[in-house]
Every structure is written in C-alpha cells, then in structure tokens.
N, C-alpha and C positions, 0 to 999 in steps of 0.2 A: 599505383600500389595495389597489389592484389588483396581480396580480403582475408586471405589468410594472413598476409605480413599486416594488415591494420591490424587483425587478431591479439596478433604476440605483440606489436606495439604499445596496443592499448593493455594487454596484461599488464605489462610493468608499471604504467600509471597507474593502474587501481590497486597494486600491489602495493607500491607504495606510498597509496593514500586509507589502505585498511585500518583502522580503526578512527577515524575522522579526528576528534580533538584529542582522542586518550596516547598518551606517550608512549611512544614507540617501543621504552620496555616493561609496559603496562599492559601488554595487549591482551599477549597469552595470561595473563592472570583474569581479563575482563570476558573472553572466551569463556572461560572457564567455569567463571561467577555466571554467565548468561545462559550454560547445560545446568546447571546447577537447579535454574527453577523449571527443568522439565522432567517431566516421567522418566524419560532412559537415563537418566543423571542422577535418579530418587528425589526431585520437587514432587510440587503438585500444584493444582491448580489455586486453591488454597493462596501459596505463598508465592504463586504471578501474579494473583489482583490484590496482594497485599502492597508485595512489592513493584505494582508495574509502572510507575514511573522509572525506578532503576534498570526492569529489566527491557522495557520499550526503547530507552533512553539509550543503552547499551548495544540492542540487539542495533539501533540505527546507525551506533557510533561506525561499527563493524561492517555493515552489510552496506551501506549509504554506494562506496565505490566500486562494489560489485552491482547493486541495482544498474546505477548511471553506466557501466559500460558495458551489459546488455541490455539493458530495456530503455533507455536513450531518458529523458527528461522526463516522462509521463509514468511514473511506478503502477500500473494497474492493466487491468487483461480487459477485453472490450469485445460486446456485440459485432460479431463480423459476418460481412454475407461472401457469399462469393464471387469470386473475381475483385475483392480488395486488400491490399497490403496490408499489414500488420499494423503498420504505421498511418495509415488513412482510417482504420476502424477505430484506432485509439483518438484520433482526432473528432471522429462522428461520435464516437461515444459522449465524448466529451460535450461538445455540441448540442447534444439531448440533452443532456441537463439545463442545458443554459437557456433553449428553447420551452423545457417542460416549466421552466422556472418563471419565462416571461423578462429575460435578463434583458437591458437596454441601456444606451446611455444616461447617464445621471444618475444611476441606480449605485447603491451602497452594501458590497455582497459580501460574506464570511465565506474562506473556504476552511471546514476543518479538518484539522489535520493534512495537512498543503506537501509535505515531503519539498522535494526543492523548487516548486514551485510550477511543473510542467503546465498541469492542467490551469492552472488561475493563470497563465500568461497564457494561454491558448481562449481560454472563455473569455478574458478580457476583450482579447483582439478580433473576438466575432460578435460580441453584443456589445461591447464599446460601454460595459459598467466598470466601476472600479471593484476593482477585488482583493482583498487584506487575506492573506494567508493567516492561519493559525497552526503553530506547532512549537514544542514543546524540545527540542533537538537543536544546537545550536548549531553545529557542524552543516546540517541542512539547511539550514536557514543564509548560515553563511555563503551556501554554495550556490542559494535561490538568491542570495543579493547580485551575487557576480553574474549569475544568467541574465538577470534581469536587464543590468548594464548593457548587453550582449545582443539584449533581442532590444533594445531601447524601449522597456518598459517604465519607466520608474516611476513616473506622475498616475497610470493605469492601477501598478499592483505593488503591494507593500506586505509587510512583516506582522507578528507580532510574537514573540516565543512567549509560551505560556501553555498549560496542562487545561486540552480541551473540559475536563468537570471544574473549571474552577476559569471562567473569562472573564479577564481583568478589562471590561467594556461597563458602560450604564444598559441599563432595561432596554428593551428598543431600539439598538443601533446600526441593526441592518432591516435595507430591504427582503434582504434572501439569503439563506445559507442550504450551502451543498458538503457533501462530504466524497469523497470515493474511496470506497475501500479503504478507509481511515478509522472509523469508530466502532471496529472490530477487536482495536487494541484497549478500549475503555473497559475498565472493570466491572463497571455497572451501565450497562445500558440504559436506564431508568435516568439514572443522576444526569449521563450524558445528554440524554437527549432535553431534559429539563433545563439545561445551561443553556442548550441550544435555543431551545425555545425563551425563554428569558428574554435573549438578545436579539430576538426576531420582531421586529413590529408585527401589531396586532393583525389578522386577514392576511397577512403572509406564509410564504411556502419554505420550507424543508424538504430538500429533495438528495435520497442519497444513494448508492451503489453498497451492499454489505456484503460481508462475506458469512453463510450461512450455512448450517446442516441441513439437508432436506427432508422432506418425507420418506422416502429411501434411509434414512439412515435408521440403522437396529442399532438399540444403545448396548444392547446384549450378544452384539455377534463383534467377533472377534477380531475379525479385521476391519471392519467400519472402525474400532476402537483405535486400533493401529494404527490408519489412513489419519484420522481424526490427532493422535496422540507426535505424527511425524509432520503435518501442516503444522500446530501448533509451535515444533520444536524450530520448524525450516523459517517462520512467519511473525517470529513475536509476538504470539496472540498468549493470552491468559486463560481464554478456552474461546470456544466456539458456541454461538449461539443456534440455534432452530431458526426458520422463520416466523413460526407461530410469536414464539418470544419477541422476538423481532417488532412484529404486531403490535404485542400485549405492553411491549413498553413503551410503543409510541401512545397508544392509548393512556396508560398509568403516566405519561410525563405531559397530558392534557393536549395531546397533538387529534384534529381529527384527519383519516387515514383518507386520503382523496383517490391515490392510487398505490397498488403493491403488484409487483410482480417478476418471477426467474426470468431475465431476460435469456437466459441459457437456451429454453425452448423454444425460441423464435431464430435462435443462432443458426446461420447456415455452417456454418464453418465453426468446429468445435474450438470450446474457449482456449480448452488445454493444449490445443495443437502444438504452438509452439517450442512446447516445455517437451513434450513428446519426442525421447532421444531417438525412436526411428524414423520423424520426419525430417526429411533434409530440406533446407532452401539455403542459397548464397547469397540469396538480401538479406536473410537473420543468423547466419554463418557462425556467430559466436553462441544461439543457443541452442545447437545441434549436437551430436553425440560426440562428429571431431571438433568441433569449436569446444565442447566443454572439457574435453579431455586434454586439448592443445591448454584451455585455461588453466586449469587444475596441477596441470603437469609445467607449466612455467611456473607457476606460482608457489607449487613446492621447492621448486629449485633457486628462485628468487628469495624465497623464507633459508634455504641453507646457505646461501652465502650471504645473508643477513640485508641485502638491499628491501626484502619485506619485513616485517614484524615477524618475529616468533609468536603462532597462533592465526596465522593469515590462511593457512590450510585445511585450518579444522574448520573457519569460519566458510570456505569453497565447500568443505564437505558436509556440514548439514546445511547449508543454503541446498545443496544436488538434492539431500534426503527429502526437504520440505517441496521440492520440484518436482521430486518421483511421487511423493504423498500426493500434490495435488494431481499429477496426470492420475492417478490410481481413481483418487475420489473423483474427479470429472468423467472418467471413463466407468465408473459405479453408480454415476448418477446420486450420489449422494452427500456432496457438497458444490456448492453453488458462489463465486466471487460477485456475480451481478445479482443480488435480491435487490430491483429498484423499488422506492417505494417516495411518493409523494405526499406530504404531509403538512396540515395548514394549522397554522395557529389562531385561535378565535378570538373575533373582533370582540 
C-alpha cells in the first residue's frame, strides 16, 4: 500500500474518531465552546486558566485522533541531529530524560500529563522502572490502556486520570517524575510544580521538557503577539510562560534548579521542520503540504456526508493554524517546545 493510500485510509479513522468521548452530535457545539476561550473568538487568557480543566479536557477530546494519526504514539517535537528519523529522535529524546533522571529497574516514576501513553511505555522499556501515567482526559487514557495491551506493557506502566495540581497520591510516592511538554497546559506553574514536588521523595529529580517564550520574544511587537496568540489557539495552552518564569517557579515551589536549558540550540535539525508545509518527506507524508491538504480535504468531505462529526473541520483547521504559528515562532527564534530543565527536591 502506498503512502498516500495509508494517508486517505487513515483519514477516515481519525475522522471518525474526532471528538474522543463527546457524542457525535455534541461536537460542533464543543468546537465551538473550545474557540470560545481564545483571542480570535473574544476569550482571554483570564477565562482559559479559570476554565482550563474544561478547555484542556475539550481541546484533547477533539484533537486526541488527529495527534495519533500524524505524530504516531509519542505527542511531542524532539532534539534531532542529523542523519536521524523523526521517529528515532523522538525516541532519544525520550531516553534523555530517563537517563538524566537515573531511571532503573525497581524504580517508582510519575509521568505527568502522559497523553496516551507513548513516551512512559517507551522509558519503561529502556530503564526497566515502572511508570504510572498521570492525566486528566479519559478518552486518552482509554486509548493508552489499549496500547498498552498491544505493546504488552501492563505490569511496567499504568494509569491514573486525575487533574496534575491536585494528585490524588500520599507525600513521597515516586522515585522521579518527568513531564514532556505537558505542564504547559497548568494554570499555574507554581501550584503545578508544588504538587509535583509533594509526590516526589525527598533528594529526588523533576525533569521535564516545556514549552516556553524566549528571550527573543517583544511582548509589544505585533506579531510575536500573533505567533504567541495562534500556538495558544492550535495547542490548548492557557498562555505561554517565559523561561525566566519557568525558573522562578521551580524556585517559588522549593525545587533547587540542577540544570536548565533550550535544547533548540544544540538541535541540528530544526525542531519545526516537520510542521514546515514546504518540507517534503514520504516517511512523514501525512504532515507535509499534500498529506495535509489530502487530510483536510477528506475530512471536509467525510463531515458532509455525516460519516465525521459536524465540527471535524474546524477542529483540522486551527490544529493547520497552531502548526503554522509554531513553524513561524521556531523560525523567529522566539518560542521554544524543548526548555529542559532538571530539578531536585531537598533532602
């Protein structure tokens, strides 16, 4: 089968898996509640960290079968050199963590905010700790039990749904906790990472991937505001943090900061590449300009003769908008998916 006919195959799957648990004539009304808490809709940021359990919750319900049939198991962008697959750097990325963490068998590790479960059944399977996802989304969670089955995970890595500022765990009950590109969607950085730490035994590491504005960013130039205001819209974010903040709140949630750093700058191979509708490749063939378009253009047509959801197109078209935002801001240097940063909670 060629990759264009897996293409249009798998359109129709994720087409008619859009909106994950919300009923199929519930969509377009959920679409709609989910523009709602952004700038081009008239929210603000305001009423995404008031409401962002509903609109995180939402945005995942929506976007969950579009993520998995372009970006495969593992929802996040990764340090890549070159001469490696898209797919091999997502794996090494991953792998740093587990390595900067000192991950091993026996070990007791939190992932938070897990999505369906890519990366904890990958770091399982290379430092041989167990790994408990945390997320808040049941649709994903559902979807990370079935993989699990799949990759014969189950005794390795497990579940827990639940809202990362509030972990329904005792004091102390991980060795290590990781995040990737996950607690970007937290209202409060501070609160988050205090939860975090809570459940961290004492002389242990926090180590996590964020997604951050950089030094480059002018809060008073116009289109840094626009790049900034269409990631938020494409991403489920509440806003976007600095990295300085970033910092300031590992400090304020009593973490001390062991290491920080844009892995962006060490990247051979730009992060954004991928998303970049004038790069072609036919091993990532669905998120190129005709993969996207071939997507886009099934999936309208799937939505009019009702085999998708009403509201399955809008959700294709600002997921394109937040893809163009972030090639824009990685190509401005002015926002950053890898701020890694290691952080140890005192004995």
């Amino acid at each position: 089968m060629s990759e264009e006919t897996q293409s249009l195959t798998g359109t129709v799957g994720l087409a008619t898996k859009t909106g994950g648990w919300i009923k199929k004539d519930e969509v377009k009304q959920a679409v709609s509640s989910y523009e709602n808490y952004h700038e081009s809709f008239g929210g603000s940021d305001n009423s995404r960290k008031s409401n962002y359990t509903d609109m995180v919750n939402k945005y995942y319900d929506l976007v969950t079968s579009f993520y998995e049939y372009g970006w495969g198991e593992s929802f996040h962008f990764a340090h890549r050199l070159r001469g490696e697959t898209l797919r091999e750097s997502i794996k090494r990325h991953e792998h740093f963590l587990a390595l900067r963490l000192g991950l091993r068998p026996g070990m007791k590790v939190l992932d938070v905010g897990c999505g369906i479960g890519g990366p904890l059944r990958e770091i399982a399977i290379f430092s041989g700790a167990t790994v408990t996802g945390l997320n808040n989304n049941e649709y994903q969670i559902s979807r990370g039990k079935v993989l699990n089955r799949r990759h014969r995970c189950l005794e390795a890595c497990g579940f827990i749904k639940a809202d990362f500022m509030s972990i329904p765990v005792p004091d102390a009950s991980f060795d290590a906790v990781y995040a990737i590109e996950a607690t970007c969607h937290a209202p409060d950085a501070v609160g988050c990472y205090s939860e975090v730490k809570r459940v961290l035994k004492p002389g242990q590491c926090f180590a996590a991937y964020e997604w951050c504005l950089t030094d480059a960013y002018d809060p008073t130039n116009a289109q840094h505001q626009e790049v900034k205001r269409e990631v938020e819209l494409g991403n489920g974010l509440p806003d976007i943090r600095t990295t300085a903040q970033i910092r300031q709140a590992l400090i304020d949630a009593g973490f001390e900061i062991l290491e920080a750093a844009d892995l962006t700058e060490t990247a051979e191979v730009a992060w954004h590449k991928p998303l970049d509708p004038s790069y072609f490749s036919l091993s990532q063939f669905k998120l190129t300009r005709v993969g996207r378009f071939l997507t886009t253009t099934l999936v309208q047509v799937l939505e009019r003769l009702h085999i998708a959801p009403a509201g399955s197109y809008r959700v294709q078209k600002f997921l394109e908008r937040g893809a163009d935002a972030l090639v824009e801001g990685g190509k401005r240097e002015i926002f950053t998916p890898m701020y890694f940063f290691l952080a140890r909670k005192p004995l």
